[in-house]
N, C-alpha and C positions, 0 to 999 in steps of 0.2 A: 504493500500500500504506500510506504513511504517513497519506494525508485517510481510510481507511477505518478505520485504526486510533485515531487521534483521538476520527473519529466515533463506534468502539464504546466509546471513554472518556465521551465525552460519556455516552452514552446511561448507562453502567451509572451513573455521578456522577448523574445525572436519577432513575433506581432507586433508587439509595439515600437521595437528599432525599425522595420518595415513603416508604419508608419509616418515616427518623426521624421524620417529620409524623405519620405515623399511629402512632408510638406503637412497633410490632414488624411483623417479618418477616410473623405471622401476620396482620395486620391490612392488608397492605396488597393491594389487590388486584390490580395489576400486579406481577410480579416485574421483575429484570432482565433475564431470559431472553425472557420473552415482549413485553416493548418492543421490545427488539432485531428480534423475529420478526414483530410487526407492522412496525416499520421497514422491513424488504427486503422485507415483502411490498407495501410503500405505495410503495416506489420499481420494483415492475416495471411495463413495461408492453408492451402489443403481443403479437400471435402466435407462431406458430411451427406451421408445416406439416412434421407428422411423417414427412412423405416423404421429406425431407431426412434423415433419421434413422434410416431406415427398415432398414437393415443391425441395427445398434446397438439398437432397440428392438426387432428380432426376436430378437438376443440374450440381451436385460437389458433390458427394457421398463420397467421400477421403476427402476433405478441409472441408468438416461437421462433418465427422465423428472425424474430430482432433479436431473440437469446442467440440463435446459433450464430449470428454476426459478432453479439459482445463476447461470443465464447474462440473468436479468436479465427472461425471458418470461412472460408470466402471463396467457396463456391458448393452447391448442394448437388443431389442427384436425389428424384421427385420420385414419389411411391406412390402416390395420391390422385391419378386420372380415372374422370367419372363425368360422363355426358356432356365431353366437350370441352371439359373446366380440370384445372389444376389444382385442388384443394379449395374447391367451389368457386374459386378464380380464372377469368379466362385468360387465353394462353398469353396475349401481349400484356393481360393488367397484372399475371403471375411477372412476366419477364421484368415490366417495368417499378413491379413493388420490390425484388430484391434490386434492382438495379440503385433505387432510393436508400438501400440500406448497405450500398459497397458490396453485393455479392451478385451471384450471375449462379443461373442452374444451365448444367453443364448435360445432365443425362438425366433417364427417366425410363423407370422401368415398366416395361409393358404389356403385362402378363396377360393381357385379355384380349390380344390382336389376333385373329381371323383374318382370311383370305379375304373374306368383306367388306373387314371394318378397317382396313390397314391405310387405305388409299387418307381416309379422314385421321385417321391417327399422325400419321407423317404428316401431315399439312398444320395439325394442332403443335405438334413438337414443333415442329419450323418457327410456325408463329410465336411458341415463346423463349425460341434463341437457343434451343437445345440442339447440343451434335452426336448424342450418343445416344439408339433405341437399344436398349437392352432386352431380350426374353430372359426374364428370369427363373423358368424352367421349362419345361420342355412343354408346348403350349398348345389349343385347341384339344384341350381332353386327352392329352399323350400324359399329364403327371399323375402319379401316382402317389399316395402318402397312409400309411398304416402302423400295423404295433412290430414291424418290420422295416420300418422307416421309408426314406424314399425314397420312387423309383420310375420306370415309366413303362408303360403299354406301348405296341405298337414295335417299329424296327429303328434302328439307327439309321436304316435306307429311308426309310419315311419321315424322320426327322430332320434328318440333311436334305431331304426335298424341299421341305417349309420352308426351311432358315436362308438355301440358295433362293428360292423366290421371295419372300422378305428382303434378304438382304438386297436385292437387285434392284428393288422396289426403293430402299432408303439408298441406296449406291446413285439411282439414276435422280433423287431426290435436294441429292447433297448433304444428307445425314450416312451416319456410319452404326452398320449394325453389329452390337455384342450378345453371345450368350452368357449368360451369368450360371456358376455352378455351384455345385451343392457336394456331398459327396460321393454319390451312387455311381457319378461318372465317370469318376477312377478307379473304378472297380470293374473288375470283369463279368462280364454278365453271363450269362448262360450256355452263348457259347464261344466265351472267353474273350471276346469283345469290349476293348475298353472307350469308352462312349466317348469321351473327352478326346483320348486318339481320332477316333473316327472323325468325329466332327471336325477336327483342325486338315485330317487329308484329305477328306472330302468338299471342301468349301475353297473359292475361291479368296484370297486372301483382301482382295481389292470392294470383297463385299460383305466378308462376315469374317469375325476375329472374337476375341475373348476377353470378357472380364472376369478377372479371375478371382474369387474370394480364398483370400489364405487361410482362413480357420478351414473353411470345408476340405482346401487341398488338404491340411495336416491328420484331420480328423481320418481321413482316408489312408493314411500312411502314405500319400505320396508328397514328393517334392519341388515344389516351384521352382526351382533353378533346374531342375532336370527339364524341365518342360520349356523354361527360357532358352537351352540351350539346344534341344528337340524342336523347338518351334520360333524361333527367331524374328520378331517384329510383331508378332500373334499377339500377344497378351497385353491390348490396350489400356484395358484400366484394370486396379486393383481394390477389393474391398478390405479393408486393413481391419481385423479384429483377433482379440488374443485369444488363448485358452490360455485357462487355471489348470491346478493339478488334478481335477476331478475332471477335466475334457469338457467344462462348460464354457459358455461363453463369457471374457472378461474385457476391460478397459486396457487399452494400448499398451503397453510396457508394464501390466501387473501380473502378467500370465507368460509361459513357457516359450513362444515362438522367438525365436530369432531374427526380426524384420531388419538386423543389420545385416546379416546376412543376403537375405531376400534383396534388400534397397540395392545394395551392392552388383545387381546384375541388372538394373533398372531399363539401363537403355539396350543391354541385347533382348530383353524381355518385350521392351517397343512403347514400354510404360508412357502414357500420357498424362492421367489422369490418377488420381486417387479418394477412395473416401472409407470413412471412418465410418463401421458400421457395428453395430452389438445386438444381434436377434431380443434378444433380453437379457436386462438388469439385474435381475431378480430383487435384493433389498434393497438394491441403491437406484437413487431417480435418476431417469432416464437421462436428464438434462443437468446432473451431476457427475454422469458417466462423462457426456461428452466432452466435460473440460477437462477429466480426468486425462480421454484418451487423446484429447488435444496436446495438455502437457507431456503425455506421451512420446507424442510424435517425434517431437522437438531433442529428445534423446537419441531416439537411430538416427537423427540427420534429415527427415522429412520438409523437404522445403514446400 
């Protein structure tokens, strides 16, 4: 409290030398106010996967969306598309209400998109400044989820069917489409087929690529830098969440994984993007995690 209070001395003492140089108040074209405002916006960085959030933004979508700004995030990825509207916002007054608050949504997950309904989906993400459609699992009635966890129906030939027309669809669009994983996909299926493979050899690179959540690679026993260096450019964005020692979900640097590690192959991985995401809390509020796993970040080197 007291390096931040300093610093807002600093700044406003900086404002006011501005100022007296120029002569008056009215002449000067920075205020106090608006240093300051660039300031927090120049020191955030990193995502935030509004899933984690996703109570709280069905509530107060606006009075959340300013926490995850003061919590240091500065750009989201959207969990919340429903009739058009971005957490009952439409797509330019969604783009233009984080734009008021120094941050920008970046991706958007899409789990409800049809051969149908795809054409009006891309045109909504467009309209609110998004470049990344994510399917978040394997979609149109292909997921599966039980006391066996999860999984999907149907083939991997029929999955890489979708995804190539999707993705060709946001390719010829000017958006970029990701699959988002879980863990079943690193696993061999039935007849020893590992899904996550398939889909990286079977897709066009220039139309469909990977977001890759690291808990679920870990949870699977497999390896994200095995996969960076198997799949080279592939692995656009990353969902960044820890595990504890009981293999739950935890805040950024509290739990087991090694993301210096991981960081450390960033660009043959093809990393863009990143966001911070925790399926659940459990005791701790949701919007306590996120600063947690903010501070987090800032440990392995996360810019």
């Amino acid at each position: 409290m007291k390096v931040k209070t300093h610093l807002n001395a600093l700044l406003v003492a900086a404002a006011a030398a501005t100022i007296l140089a120029c002569g008056s108040p009215e002449k000067s074209e920075k205020t106090s106010e608006t240093m300051m405002e660039e300031s927090q916006e120049e020191a955030r960085f990193g995502g935030l996967a509004l899933y984690t959030l996703r109570d709280a933004m069905s509530e107060d979508p606006t009075g959340t969306l300013q926490k995850v700004a003061d919590a240091g995030y500065a750009y989201v990825e959207a969990a919340g598309y429903e009739n058009g509207k971005f957490y009952g916002m439409e797509p330019v007054e969604f783009k233009e209400y984080l734009e008021s608050l120094g941050m920008k949504a970046v991706s958007s997950h899409m789990g409800m998109v049809t051969l149908e309904n795809v054409d009006q989906l891309i045109e909504d993400t467009k309209a609110a400044g998004i470049t990344y459609f994510v399917i978040p699992v394997p979609p149109m009635g292909m997921f599966t989820f039980g006391p066996d966890g999860m999984g999907m129906k149907g083939t991997p030939e029929e999955l890489v069917s979708i995804l190539n027309t999707l993705g060709k669809k946001c390719s010829e669009a000017g958006l970029e489409l990701l699959y988002h994983n879980h863990d079943f996909e690193f696993m061999e299926n039935e007849n020893g087929v590992i899904l996550a493979d398939y889909i990286l050899e079977n897709t066009d690179p220039a139309e469909v690529n990977f977001q890759m959540d690291l808990y679920w690679v870990t949870k699977a026993g497999a390896k994200a830098n095995d996969y960076f260096a198997k799949y080279p450019g592939r692995i656009k964005a990353w969902h960044v969440k820890d595990m504890n020692s009981e293999g739950q979900f935890a805040p950024v640097g509290t739990g087991l994984i090694n993301f210096s590690q991981i960081l450390a192959e960033k660009e043959k991985a093809g990393m863009e993007v990143y966001f911070v995401e925790q399926d659940q809390t459990f005791d701790l509020d949701p919007l306590e995690a996120i600063k947690i796993s903010h501070d987090g970040l800032k440990t392995f080197g996360f810019e």
